[in-house]
NUMI-267005 format. One record per residue (C-alpha): x, y, z. Coordinates in steps of 0.2 Angstrom, whole numbers, padded with zeros to 4 digits, always signed. Example, Ala and Ser with C-alpha at 12.3 -4.5 7.8 and 13.67 -1.06 7.14 Angstrom:
<pts>
+0062-0022+0039+0068-0005+0036
</pts>
This chain:
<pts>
+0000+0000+0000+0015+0010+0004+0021+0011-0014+0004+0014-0024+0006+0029-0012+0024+0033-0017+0017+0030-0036+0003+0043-0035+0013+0057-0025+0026+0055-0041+0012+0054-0054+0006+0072-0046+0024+0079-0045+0027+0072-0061+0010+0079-0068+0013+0097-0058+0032+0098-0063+0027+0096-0085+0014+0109-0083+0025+0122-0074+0040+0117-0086+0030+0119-0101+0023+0138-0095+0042+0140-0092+0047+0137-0110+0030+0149-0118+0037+0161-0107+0055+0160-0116+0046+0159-0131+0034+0170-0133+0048+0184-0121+0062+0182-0135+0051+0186-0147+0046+0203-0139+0064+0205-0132+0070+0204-0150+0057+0217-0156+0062+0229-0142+0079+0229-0145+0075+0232-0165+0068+0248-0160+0053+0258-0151+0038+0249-0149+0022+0259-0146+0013+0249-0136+0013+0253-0117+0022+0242-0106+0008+0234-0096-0002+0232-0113+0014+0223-0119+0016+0213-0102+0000+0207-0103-0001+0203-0123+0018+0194-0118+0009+0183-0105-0007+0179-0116+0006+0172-0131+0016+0162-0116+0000+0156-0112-0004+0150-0130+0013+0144-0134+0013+0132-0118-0002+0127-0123+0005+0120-0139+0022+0113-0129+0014+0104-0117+0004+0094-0131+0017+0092-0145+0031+0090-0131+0019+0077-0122+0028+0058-0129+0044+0062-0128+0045+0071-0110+0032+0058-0105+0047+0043-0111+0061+0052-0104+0052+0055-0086+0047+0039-0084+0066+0032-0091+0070+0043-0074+0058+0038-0062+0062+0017-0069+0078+0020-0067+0079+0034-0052+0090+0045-0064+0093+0061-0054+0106+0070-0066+0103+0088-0072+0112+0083-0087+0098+0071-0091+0082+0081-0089+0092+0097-0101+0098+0085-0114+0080+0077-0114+0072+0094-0112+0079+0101-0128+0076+0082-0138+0059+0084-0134+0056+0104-0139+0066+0099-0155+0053+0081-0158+0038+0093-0153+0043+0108-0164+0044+0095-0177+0029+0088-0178+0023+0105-0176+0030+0110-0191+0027+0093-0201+0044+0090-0205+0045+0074-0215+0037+0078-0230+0053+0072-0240+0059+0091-0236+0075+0094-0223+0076+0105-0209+0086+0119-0208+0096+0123-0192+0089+0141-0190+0084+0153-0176+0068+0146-0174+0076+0126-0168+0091+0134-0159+0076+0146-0148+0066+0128-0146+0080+0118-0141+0085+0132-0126+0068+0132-0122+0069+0113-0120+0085+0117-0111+0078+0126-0099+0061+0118-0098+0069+0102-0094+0081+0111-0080+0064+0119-0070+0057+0102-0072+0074+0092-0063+0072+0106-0051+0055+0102-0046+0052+0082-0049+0068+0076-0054+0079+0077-0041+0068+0066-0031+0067+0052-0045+0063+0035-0042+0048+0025-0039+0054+0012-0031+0063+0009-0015+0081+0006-0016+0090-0008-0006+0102-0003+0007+0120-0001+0004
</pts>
């Protein structure tokens, strides 16, 4: 009974962690866009109207990580949780493989066309990056279903 327990506390920390990585990486999104049109010059738009337009678009842009994202950081967080991975490395290198699979699908690469290495794959793969490092920082550094033997 003790370890259905353990399952559904990491189910929810699991479940919690995704959502708040994935509003992590619309908010790097959707902010280098605007950062990128503020450095290229005045923008008339006040700065609460701009805040809150920059939050909407995070909003939407998490909203299309966390679906097209879902399989691969689904396989790579239970890989962890199997095999009690706790590495930051881990969850950063499988944080930008998923952003690059989801931004993939998103695009519909496969078509017989190849993808170019631009802007828009290197700003996915950071966000990945640091999508997957909020998520080690909130569910993965306690990784591990199972209890482990004494040493």
């Amino acid at each position: 009974m003790r370890t259905i327990g353990r399952i559904l506390g990491r189910l929810i920390a699991i479940a919690l962690s995704y959502m708040i990585a994935c509003v992590v990486a619309g908010l790097m999104v959707a902010g280098s866009y605007v950062l990128q049109a503020y450095m290229a010059g005045p923008i008339d738009v006040p700065q609460r109207q701009l805040f809150a337009q920059t939050l909407y678009v995070s909003g939407l842009v998490a909203a299309f990580v966390s679906v097209y994202a879902f399989a691969p950081a689904i396989l790579a967080a239970v890989v962890a949780e199997v095999f009690g991975i706790r590495r930051v490395l881990y969850y950063v290198i499988c944080g930008a493989i998923a952003g690059l699979i989801g931004y993939a699908a998103f695009e519909g690469v496969g078509d017989g066309q190849v993808p170019e290495l631009g802007r828009d794959y290197l700003l996915v793969a950071g966000a990945g990056i640091v999508a997957g490092f909020v998520y080690w920082f909130l569910g993965g550094r306690s990784a591990g279903v199972l209890e482990r033997p004494a040493a």
